[in-house]
C-alpha positions as CSV (number, residue, x, y, z in Angstrom):
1,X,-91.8,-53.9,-159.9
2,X,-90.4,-57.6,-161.7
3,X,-86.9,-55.4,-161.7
4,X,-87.2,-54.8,-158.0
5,X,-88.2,-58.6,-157.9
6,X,-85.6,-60.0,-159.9
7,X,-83.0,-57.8,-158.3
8,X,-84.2,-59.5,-154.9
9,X,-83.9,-63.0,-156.4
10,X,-80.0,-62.7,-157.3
11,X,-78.9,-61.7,-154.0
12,X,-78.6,-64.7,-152.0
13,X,-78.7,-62.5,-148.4
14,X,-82.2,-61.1,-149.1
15,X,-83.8,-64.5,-149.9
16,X,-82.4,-66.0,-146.8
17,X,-83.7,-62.9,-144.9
18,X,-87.1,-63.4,-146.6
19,X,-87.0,-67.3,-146.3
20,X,-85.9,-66.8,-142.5
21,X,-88.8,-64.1,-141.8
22,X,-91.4,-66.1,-143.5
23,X,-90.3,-69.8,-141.5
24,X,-90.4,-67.8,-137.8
25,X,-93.8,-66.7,-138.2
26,X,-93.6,-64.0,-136.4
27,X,-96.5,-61.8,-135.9
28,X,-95.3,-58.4,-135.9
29,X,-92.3,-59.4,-137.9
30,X,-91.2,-57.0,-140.9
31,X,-88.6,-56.2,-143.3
32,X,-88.1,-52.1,-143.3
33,X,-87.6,-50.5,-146.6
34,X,-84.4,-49.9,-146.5
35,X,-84.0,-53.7,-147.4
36,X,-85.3,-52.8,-150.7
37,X,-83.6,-49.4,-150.9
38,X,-80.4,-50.1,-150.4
39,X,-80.4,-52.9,-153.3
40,X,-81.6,-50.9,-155.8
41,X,-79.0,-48.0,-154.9
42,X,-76.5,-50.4,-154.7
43,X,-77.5,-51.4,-158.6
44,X,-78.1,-48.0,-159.9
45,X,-74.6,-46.8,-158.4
46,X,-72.8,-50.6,-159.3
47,X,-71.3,-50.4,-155.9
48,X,-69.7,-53.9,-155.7
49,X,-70.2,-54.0,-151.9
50,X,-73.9,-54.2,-150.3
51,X,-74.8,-50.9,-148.5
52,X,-75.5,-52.2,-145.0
């Protein structure tokens, strides 16, 4: 899990995401795995361009 974690706190578009989500305050507001998924992939397979 701190992998995951630290993996989410080098990417610069993920935090703003999270920042973003978490200032709206939206109630039924969520971020879908594939948020999470794709990083990791994108890390396991060094792909130098973010999966969309």
């Amino acid at each position: 899990m701190q992998q995951i974690l630290d993996l989410i706190k080098q990417d610069p578009l993920r935090l703003t995401v999270l920042e973003q989500v978490r200032r709206l305050d939206l109630p039924q507001c969520y971020v879908a795995a594939g948020f999470v998924r794709n990083l990791v992939w994108d890390h396991l397979h060094n792909k130098p361009i973010a999966t969309p």
